[in-house]
C-alpha positions in Angstrom: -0.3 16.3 1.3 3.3 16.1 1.4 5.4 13.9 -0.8 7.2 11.1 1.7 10.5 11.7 2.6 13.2 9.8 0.9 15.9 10.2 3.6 16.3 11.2 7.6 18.5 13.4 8.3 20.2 10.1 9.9 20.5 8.6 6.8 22.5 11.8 5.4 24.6 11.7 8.5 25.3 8.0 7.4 26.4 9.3 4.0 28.6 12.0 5.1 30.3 8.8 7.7 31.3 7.2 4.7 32.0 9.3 3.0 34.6 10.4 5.6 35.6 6.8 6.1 36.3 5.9 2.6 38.5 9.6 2.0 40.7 8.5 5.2 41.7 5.3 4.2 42.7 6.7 0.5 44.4 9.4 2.8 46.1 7.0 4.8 47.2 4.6 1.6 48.8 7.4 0.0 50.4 8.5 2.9 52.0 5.0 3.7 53.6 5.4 0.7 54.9 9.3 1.6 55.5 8.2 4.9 56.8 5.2 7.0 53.5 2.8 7.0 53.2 2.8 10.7 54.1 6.9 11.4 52.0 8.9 13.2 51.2 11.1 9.9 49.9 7.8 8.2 47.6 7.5 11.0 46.0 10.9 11.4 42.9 9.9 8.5 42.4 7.0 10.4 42.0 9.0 13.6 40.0 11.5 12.3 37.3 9.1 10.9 37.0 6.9 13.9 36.7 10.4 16.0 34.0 11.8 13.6 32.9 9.2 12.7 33.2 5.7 14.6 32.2 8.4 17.8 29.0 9.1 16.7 28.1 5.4 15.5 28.9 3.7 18.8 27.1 7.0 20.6 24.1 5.9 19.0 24.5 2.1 19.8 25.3 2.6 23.2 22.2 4.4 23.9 20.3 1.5 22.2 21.7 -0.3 24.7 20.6 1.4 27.4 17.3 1.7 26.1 18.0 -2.2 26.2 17.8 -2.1 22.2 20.2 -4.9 21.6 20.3 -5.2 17.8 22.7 -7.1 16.0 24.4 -4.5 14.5 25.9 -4.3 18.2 28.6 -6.4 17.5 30.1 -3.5 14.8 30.4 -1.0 18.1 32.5 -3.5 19.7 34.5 -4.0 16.9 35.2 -0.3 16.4 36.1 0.0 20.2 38.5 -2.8 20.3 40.2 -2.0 17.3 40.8 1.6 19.1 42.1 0.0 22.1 44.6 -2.5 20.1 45.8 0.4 17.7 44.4 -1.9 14.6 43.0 1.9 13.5 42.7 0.7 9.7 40.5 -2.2 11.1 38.5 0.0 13.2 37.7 2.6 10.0 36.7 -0.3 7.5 34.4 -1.3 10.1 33.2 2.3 10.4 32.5 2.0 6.6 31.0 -1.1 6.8 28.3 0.2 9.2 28.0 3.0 7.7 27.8 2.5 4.5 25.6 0.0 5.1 22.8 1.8 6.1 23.8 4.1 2.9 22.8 1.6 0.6 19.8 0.3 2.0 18.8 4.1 1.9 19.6 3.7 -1.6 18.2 0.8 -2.5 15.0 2.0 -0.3 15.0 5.4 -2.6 14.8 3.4 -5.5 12.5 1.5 -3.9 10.3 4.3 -3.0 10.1 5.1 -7.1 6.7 4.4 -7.5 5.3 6.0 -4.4 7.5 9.6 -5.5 5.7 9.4 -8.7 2.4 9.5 -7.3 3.4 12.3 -4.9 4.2 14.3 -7.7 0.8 14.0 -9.1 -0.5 16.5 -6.1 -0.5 20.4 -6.9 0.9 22.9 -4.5 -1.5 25.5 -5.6 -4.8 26.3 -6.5 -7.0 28.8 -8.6 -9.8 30.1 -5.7 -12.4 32.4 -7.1 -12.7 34.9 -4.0 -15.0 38.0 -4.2 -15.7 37.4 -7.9 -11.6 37.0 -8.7 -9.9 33.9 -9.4 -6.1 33.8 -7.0 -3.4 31.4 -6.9 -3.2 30.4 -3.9 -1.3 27.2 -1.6 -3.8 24.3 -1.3 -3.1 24.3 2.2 -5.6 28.1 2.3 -8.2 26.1 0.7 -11.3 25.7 3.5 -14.7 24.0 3.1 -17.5 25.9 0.7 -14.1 27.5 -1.4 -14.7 27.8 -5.1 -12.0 26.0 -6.7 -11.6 26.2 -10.8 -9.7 23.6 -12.3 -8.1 24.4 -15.6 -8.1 21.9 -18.7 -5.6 19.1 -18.0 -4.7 20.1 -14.5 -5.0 17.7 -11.4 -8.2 18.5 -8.7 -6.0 19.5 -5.7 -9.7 19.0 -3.1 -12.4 16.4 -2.8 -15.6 18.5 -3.6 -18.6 19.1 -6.1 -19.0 20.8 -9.6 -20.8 23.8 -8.9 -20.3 24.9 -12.6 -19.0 23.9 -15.8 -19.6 20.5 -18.0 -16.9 18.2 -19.0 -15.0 14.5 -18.0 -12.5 14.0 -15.4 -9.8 10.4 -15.7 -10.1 8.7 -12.2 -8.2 5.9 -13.1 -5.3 7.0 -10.7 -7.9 5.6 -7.6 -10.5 3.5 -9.3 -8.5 1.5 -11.4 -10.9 2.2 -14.7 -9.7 3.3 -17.9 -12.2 5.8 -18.0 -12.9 9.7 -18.3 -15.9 10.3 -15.8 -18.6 12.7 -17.0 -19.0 15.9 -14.9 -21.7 17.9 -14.2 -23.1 20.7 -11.8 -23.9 18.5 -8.8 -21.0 15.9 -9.6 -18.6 15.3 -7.2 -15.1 15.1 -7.9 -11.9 13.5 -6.3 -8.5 14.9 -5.3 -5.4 13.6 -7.5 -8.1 13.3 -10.7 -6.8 15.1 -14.2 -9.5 17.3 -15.7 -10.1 16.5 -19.3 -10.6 19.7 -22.1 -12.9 21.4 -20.2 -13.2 24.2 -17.4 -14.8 23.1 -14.2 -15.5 25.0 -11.1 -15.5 22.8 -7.7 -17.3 24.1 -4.6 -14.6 22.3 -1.9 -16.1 19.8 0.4 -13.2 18.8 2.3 -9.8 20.7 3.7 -7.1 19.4 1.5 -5.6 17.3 4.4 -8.8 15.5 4.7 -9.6 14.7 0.8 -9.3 11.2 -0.8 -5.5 11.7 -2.2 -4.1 13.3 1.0 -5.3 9.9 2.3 -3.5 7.7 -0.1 -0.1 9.8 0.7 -0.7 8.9 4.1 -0.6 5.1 3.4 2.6 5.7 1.5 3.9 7.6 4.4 2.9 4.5 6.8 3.8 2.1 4.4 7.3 3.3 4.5 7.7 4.2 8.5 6.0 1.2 10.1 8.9 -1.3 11.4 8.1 -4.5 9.9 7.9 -8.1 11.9 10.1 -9.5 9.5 12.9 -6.8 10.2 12.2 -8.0 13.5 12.8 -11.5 12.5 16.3 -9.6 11.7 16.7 -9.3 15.6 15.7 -12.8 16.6 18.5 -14.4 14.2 20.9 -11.9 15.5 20.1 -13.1 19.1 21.3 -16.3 18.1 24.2 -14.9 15.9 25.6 -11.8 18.0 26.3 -14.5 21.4 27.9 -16.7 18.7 30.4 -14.5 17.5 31.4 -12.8 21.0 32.2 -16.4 22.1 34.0 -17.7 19.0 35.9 -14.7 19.2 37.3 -15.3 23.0 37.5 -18.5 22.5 39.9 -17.6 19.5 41.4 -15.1 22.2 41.9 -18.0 25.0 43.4 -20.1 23.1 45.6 -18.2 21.0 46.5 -15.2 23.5 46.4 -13.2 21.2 44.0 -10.3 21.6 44.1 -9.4 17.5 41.9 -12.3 16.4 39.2 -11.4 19.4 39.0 -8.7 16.6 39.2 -9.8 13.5 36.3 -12.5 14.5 34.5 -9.3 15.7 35.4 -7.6 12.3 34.2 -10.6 9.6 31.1 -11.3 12.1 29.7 -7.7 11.3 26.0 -8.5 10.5 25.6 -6.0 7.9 23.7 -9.0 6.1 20.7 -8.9 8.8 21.0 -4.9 9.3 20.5 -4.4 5.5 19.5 -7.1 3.5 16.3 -7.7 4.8 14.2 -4.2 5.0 15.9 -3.9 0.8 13.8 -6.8 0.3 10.9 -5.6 2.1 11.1 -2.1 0.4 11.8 -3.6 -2.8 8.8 -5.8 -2.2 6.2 -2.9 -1.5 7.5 -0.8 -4.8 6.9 -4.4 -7.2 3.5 -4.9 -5.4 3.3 -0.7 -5.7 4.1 -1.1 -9.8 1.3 -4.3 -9.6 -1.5 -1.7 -8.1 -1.1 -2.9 -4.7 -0.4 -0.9 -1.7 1.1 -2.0 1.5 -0.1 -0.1 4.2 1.2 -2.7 6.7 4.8 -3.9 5.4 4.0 -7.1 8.4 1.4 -8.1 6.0 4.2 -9.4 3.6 5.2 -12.0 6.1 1.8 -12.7 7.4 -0.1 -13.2 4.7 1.3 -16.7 3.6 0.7 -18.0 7.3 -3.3 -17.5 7.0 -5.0 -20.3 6.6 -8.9 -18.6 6.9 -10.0 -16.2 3.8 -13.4 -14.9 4.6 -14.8 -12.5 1.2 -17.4 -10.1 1.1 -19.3 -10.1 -1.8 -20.5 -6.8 -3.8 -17.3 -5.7 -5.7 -14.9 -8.5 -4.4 -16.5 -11.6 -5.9 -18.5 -9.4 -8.2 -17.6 -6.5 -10.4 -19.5 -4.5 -8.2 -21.0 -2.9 -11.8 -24.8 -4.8 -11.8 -26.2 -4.9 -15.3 -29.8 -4.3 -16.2 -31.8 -7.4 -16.8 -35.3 -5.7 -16.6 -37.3 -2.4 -17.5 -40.7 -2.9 -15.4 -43.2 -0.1 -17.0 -46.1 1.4 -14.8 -49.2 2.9 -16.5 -48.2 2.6 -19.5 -45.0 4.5 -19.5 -43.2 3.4 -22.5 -39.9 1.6 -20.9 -37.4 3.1 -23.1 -38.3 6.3 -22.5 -37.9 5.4 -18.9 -34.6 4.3 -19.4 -33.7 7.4 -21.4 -34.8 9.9 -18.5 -32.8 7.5 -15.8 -29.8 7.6 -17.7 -29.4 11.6 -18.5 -29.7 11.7 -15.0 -27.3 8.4 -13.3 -24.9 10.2 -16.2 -23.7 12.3 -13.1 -24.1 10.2 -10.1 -22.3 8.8 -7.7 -24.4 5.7 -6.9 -23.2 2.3 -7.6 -26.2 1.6 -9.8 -25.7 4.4 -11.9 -22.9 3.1 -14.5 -25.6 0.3 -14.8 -28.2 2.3 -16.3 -25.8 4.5 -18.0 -24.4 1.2 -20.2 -28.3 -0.3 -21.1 -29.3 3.0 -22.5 -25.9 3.5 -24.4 -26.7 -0.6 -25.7 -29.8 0.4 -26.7 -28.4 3.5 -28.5 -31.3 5.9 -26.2 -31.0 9.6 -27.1 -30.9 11.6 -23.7 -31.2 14.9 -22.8 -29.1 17.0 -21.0 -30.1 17.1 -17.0 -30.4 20.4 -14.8 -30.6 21.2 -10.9 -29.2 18.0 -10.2 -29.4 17.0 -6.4 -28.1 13.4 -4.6 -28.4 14.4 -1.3 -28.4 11.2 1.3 -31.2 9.2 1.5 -33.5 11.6 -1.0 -32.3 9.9 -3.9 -31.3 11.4 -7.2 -33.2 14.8 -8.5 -33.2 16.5 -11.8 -35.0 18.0 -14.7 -34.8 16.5 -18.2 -36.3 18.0 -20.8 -38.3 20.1 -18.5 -39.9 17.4 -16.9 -38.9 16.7 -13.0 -37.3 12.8 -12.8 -36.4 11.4 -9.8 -34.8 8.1 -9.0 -35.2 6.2 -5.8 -36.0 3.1 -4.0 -39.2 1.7 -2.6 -38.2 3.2 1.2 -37.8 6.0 -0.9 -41.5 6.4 -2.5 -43.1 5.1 0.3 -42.2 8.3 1.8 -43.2 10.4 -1.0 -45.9 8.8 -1.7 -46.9 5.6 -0.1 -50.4 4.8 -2.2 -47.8 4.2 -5.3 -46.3 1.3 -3.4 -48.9 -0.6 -4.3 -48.2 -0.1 -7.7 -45.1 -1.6 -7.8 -44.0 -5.3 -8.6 -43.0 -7.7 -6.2 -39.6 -8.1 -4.7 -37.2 -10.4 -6.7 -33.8 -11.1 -6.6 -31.2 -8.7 -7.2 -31.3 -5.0 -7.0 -33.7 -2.6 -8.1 -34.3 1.1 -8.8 -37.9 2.9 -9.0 -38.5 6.2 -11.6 -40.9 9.1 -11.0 -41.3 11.6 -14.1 -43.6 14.6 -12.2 -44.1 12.7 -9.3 -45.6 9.8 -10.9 -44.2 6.1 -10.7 -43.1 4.8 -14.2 -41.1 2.4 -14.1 -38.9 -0.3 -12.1 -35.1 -1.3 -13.2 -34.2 -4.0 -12.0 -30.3 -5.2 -11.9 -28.0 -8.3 -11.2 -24.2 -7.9 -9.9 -22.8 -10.9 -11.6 -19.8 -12.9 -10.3 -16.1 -12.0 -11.6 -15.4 -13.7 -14.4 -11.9 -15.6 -12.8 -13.4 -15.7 -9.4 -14.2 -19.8 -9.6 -10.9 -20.1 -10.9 -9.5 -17.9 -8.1 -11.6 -19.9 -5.2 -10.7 -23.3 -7.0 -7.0 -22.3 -6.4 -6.5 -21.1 -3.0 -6.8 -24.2 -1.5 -4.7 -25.6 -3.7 -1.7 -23.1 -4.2 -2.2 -21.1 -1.0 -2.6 -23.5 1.5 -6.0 -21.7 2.7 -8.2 -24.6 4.4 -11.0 -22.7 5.1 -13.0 -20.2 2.4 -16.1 -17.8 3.6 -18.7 -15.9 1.6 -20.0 -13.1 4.8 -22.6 -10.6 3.3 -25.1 -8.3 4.6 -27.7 -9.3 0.9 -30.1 -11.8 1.2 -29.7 -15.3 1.3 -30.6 -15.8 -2.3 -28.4 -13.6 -3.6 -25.5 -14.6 -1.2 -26.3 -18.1 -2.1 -26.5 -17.5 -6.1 -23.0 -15.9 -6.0 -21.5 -18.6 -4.1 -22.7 -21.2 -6.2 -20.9 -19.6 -9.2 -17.8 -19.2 -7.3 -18.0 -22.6 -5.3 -18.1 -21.6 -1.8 -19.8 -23.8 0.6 -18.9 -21.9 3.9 -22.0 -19.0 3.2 -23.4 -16.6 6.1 -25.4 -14.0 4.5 -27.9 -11.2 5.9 -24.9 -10.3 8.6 -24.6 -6.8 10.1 -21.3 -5.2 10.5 -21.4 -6.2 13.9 -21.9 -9.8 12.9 -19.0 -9.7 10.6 -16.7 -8.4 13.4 -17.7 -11.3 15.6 -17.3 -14.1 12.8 -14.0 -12.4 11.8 -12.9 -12.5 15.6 -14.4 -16.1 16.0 -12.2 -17.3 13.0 -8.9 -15.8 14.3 -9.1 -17.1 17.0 -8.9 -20.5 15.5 -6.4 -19.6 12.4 -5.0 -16.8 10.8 -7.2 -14.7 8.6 -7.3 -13.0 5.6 -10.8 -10.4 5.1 -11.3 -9.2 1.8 -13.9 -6.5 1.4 -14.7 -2.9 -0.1 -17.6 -1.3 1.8 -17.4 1.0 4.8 -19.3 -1.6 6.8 -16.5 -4.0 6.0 -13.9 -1.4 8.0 -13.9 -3.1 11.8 -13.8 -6.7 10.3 -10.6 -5.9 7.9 -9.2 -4.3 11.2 -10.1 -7.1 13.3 -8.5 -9.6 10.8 -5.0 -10.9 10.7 -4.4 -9.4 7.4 -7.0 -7.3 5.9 -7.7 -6.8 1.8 -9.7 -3.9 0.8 -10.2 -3.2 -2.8 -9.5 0.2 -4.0 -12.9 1.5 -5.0 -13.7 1.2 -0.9 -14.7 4.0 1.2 -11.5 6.0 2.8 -13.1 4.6 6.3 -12.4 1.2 4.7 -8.9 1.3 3.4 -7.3 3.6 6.7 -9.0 0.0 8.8 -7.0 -2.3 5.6 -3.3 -3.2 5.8 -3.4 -3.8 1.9 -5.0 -1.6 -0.7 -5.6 -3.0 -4.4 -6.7 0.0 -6.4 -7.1 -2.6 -9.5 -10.4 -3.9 -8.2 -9.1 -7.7 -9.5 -8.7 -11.2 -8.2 -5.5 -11.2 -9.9 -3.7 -8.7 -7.6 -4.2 -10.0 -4.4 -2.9 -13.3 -6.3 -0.1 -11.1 -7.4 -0.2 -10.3 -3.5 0.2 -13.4 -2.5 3.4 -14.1 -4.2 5.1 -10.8 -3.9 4.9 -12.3 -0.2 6.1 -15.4 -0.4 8.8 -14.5 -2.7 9.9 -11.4 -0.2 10.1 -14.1 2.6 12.4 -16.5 0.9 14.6 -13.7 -0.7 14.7 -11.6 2.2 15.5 -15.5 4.4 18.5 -16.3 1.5 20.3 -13.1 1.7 19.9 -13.3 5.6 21.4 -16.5 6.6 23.1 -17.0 3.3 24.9 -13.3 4.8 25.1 -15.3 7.9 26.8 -18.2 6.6 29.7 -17.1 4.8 30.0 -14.9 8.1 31.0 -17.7 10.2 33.4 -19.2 7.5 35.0 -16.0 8.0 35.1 -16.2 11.4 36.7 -19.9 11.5 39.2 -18.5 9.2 39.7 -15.8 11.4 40.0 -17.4 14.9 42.6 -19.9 13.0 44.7 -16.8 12.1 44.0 -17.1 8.7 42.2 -13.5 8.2 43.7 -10.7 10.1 41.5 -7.7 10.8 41.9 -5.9 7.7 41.3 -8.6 5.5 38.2 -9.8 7.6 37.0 -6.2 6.8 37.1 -6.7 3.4 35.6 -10.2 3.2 32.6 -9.1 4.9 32.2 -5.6 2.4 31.9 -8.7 -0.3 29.2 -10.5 1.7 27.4 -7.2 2.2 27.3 -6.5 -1.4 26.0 -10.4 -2.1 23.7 -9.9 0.3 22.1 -7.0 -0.9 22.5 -7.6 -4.7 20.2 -10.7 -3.9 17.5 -9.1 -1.7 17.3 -6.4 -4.8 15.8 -9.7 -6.4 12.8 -8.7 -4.5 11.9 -5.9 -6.4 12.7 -7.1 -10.0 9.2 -8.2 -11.2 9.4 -12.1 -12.3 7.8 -13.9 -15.5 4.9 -14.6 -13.4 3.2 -13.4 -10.5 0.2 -15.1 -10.6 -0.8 -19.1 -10.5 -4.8 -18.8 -10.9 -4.6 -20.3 -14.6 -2.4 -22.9 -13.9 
């Protein structure tokens, strides 16, 4: 789980060139003045930096080249060359600086950038307390293997996925789920890397190595996040292939005509693309922290530029169009169980699961203001359902697959299927009641759907579920989706998704594991941040809020990254070539053209900074 690096040691080298470049042209100004201006001791800084430093720089780009990496920032290395050969040595370091401290400040600007993404990183713990052989050591994280005993101290952050094997108390999640709330813990509960223990003690039995566990994952979406070369970096290179052969011929034909081999250079010099080289990946980075700050994160930095080009948005349903939190509606008694005692027993025991239904039952016993015990032996085990005594009385919790297995002559016992979802409730092995629930739809989500067409250019909307048609149908009718394929299978989603691509550019939104190959499969893939791990390594976009608003939010981030990141670019480009005319005329001698284009750089890059300076609005779903 280690933090993401801030710098490459090619960045630092970067630093160190201009560094060297800006003390040998102060060295060289002062020593005009000591000296003649054109003596050889006046010209030693300049050697020395273009040795140290312009060596190394056009080293590097000529093995681009010959990796037949032709970038634009190719046209600098010629420019540091020819100024060698024509002794303009002060030209040749300003370029030098240019270059290099160009990539120094879009390392800064990417450091500050990365702001959001350090402060998560520091959330991780480096060691941990390990009871072994009935003592408790502090030892690295990295020693911790499966089955450790782990205790986490009051107010300290869970450094392994696991289980509470001992101890009672609450634990804030927030950090991943995106609720404001302290989740109860219990013997049996399991627990979350990166979570803050509340007042209480709790010993963890480890259920993953640390690399594996659910925060480990998230820094490995920063670390992506931040390595991956985006396509609109790439869109850099295509407007330098148009740019670079522009320059190199307006420079010889300024040589051609004029004979004089100087203004070759000083085109070369004021055509320096440090506008393309830097200003687009600051507004990418700066992009990523503001959608970072917003509780989005971008796996896939190419998602920025896609996204607005989709056309298809195909939803899932449970916890993308819904809460994903179903309520009760109904308390279905059997032999005459009262049904608030039911509800009592269910909810001492849901307290500590992990089921999705569980918060559900938790809520209508706390509405009804239920007394409930404290549970013991709790077991969830997969597909057993949820075990526990209460009150000394055995409860379990289940579904009708469930009892027909423990005891199929209760099935007949229970009441027909309806729609929704639905729990049944043994006390002692004997069937006493069925909950039944209803995931209701999000309250913006028609408001959301309305305006996608409308704001987002999307002409085509999907509702794809695996639930049955009624419920499928029920939801879209509240959100106003008419494009409804329900009772799909993974596979069926994968084949719809590719279908639709294949047509348009799609966008999948989804938050269940079996929604993982169809947010890979998509064009740009959503998955909300309560989704499996499986789900959000297969999503380029990650919104641990778990609302409609932030993919909104999304949305714009993009669109606004695009036309920032496009205005520094060719507005960079464009007071380039009015340099260059100058320059070809013999109006901007080298020098001078070296310090023109230091003034675009720095209006280049103040303006793709734009992109990370949150707006007045991000979203447009009200409006």
């Amino acid at each position: 789980m280690d933090a993401p690096t801030t710098r490459s040691p090619w960045r630092t080298k970067e630093l160190y060139i201009a560094a060297l470049a800006v003390a040998a042209i102060a060295a060289h100004l002062l020593l005009r003045v000591w000296f003649a201006p054109e003596s050889v001791e006046a010209r030693v800084p300049l050697w020395i930096a273009l040795g140290a430093g312009g060596l190394p720089l056009v080293a590097e780009l000529v093995l681009k080249a010959v990796r037949l990496q032709f970038g634009s920032d190719l046209l600098a290395g010629v420019s540091i060359v020819t100024s060698v050969i024509l002794g303009e040595y002060l030209a040749g370091t300003l370029v030098v600086l240019m270059l290099s401290g160009g990539e120094t400040l879009e390392a800064m600007a990417v450091e500050n950038a990365r702001s959001v993404l350090r402060a998560l990183a520091k959330r991780v713990p480096t060691t941990a307390h390990i009871r072994r052989n009935g003592r408790i050591e502090d030892a690295p994280i990295e020693q911790i293997v499966v089955g450790d005993e782990v205790v986490v101290y009051p107010h300290e952050t869970c450094p392994v996925d696991g289980e509470v094997s001992s101890g009672h108390g609450v634990m804030d999640e927030s950090y991943l789920t995106g609720e404001p709330y302290m989740m109860s813990k219990a013997p049996g509960s399991g627990v979350i890397s990166g979570a803050i223990n509340g007042e209480s003690a709790l010993t963890i039995r480890a259920t993953k190595l640390p690399e594996d566990s659910r925060y480990a994952k998230i820094m490995r979406v920063m670390r992506e996040s931040e390595q991956r070369r985006p396509r609109l970096r790439r869109l850099g290179d295509t407007l330098g292939a148009y740019y670079t052969p522009l320059a190199v011929g307006l420079a010889l034909i300024a040589w051609a005509v004029s004979g004089d081999p100087v203004r070759f250079l000083a085109v070369l010099v004021v055509a320096t693309p440090c506008p393309l080289l830097i200003a687009i990946p600051t507004a990418i980075i700066g992009s990523i922290s503001l959608a970072a700050r917003r509780g989005v994160i971008v796996k896939d930095p190419a998602t920025l530029e896609t996204i607005d080009t989709c056309r298809t948005i195909i939803f899932d349903k449970t916890g993308t169009l819904t809460y994903g939190k179903p309520s009760v509606t109904e308390v279905l008694p059997a032999g005459g169980f009262d049904p608030d005692e039911a509800l009592a027993l269910t909810a001492a025991m849901e307290r500590y699961s992990k089921h999705p239904l569980a918060g559900a039952v938790v809520r209508a016993a706390e509405a009804k203001r239920l007394a409930t015990h404290e549970p013991h032996e709790i077991s969830e085990r997969p597909g057993e359902g949820l075990r526990g005594i209460v009150g000394g009385r055995e409860v379990m919790v289940t579904g009708r697959k469930g009892l027909g297995q423990i005891d199929p002559a209760q099935v007949d016992d229970l009441p027909p299927l309806a729609g929704g979802l639905e729990c049944i409730v043994l006390v002692d092995g004997r069937l006493v009641a069925t909950i039944r629930f209803r995931d209701e739809p999000r309250a913006d989500g028609a408001a959301f759907i309305r305006h996608l067409t409308r704001k987002h250019h999307f002409r085509k909307v999907m509702l794809v579920s695996g639930d049955r048609e009624s419920e499928v149908r029920y939801l879209a009718d509240k959100v106003g989706i008419q494009d409804v394929l329900a009772s799909q299978s993974p596979e069926d989603k994968v084949e719809i998704v590719k279908r639709e691509t294949e047509a348009a550019r799609t966008c999948f939104i989804g938050d269940g594991i079996n929604d993982a190959p169809a947010l890979a499969l998509a064009t740009v893939g959503i998955a909300f941040g309560q989704a499996s791990d499986i789900t959000t390594e297969a999503a380029g976009v990650v919104v641990l809020d778990n609302a409609l608003e932030r993919v909104d939010e999304f949305f714009h981030i993009s669109r606004r990254m695009r036309r920032i990141a496009l205005q520094s670019a060719l507005g960079g480009m464009a007071l380039s070539v009015v340099g260059m005319v100058f320059a070809a005329l013999g109006l901007l001698p080298p020098v001078a053209g070296a310090i023109a284009q230091e003034v675009i750089d720095v209006l280049a890059v103040l303006n793709a900074l734009r992109a990370a300076a949150p707006p007045s609005s991000l979203s447009d779903i009200r409006d």
